[in-house]
C-alpha angles and dihedrals in degrees: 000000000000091000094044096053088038085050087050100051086042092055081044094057093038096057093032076058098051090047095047081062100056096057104044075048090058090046095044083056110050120100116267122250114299115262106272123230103273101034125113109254113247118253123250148188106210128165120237117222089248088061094257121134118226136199148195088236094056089067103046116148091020135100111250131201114206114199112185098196137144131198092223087066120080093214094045089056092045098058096042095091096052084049094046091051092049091051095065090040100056094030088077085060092047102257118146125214123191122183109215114203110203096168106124087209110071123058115213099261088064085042083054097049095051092050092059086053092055111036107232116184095209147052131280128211131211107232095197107208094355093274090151102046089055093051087053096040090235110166104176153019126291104024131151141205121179117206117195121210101284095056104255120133103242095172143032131169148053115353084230134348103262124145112213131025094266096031109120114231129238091192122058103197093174099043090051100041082058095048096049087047100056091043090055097233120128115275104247095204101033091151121043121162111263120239129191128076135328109261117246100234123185122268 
């Protein structure tokens, strides 16, 4: 009877192990906490659709415009017009955006071929194995982060404050981040809760 029950504490710690393992699994793998305001943005070495390899390096001195985004995602695709639109706007001023694509699931030939559809300005970066959005912190599809020339992160967040995939927004967080920026005057909303879905990111 002694063995049995010994042989039964022994099963319990076994699986309260394995559960605990899980867990502290779960936890190990779950994104750090998102680049503050006021922090340098990380470097990187991401690969365009096209094939070519960018760099931080490659925009110093420049406003840039990161869009994590993802075709697979319904809120992604619905900002991207008003991205888009953003992106040719702003381009004549000598801002850069760059989309960065983190989902484990699409390889960049399907990337390019949704681009073309819909007709995105800018280029889109491969984030293999969502290095990059784990350096940043970026949870979900679209956000957004905004460096100014000298490399610090000024803005993070939602690109608007829209509700649904096809809402149309009353607040241009982006737009108006941007604005604020080239006119040298602080950004009053620098940091807005990001909305969209949850980035796939590789196991």
């Amino acid at each position: 009877m002694k063995t049995l029950r010994a042989m039964g504490y022994v099963a319990f710690a076994a699986v309260l192990s394995a559960g605990l393992g899980a867990v502290i699994s779960k936890v190990a793998a779950a994104p750090p906490e998102a680049l503050k305001v006021g922090q340098p943005m990380p470097d990187f070495k991401m690969t365009d659709t096209t094939g070519k390899e960018h760099t931080l390096a490659d925009y110093k001195g420049k406003v840039v415009v990161f869009n994590f985004c993802t075709q697979e995602c319904p809120y992604s695709r619905g900002a991207d017009p008003d991205i888009n639109a953003l992106a040719k706007t702003y381009a004549e001023k000598g801002v850069v955006f760059l989309g960065v694509d983190s989902n484990k699931n699409l390889e960049p030939a399907e990337i390019a071929a949704y681009m073309k559809e819909a007709e995105i300005p800018y280029p889109i970066l491969k984030d293999v194995g969502n290095v990059y959005a784990d350096a940043v912190g970026a949870r979900v599809t679209p956000e957004i982060y905004i460096m100014n020339p000298e490399g610090i992160l000024v803005y993070h967040g939602a690109p608007d404050n829209r509700t649904g995939p096809k809402s149309d927004a009353t607040e241009h967080y982006l737009k108006d981040a941007l604005e604020s920026l080239l006119a040298g005057q602080p950004i009053e909303k620098d940091t807005v809760k990001a909305w969209g879905c949850g980035i796939k990111r590789a196991s």
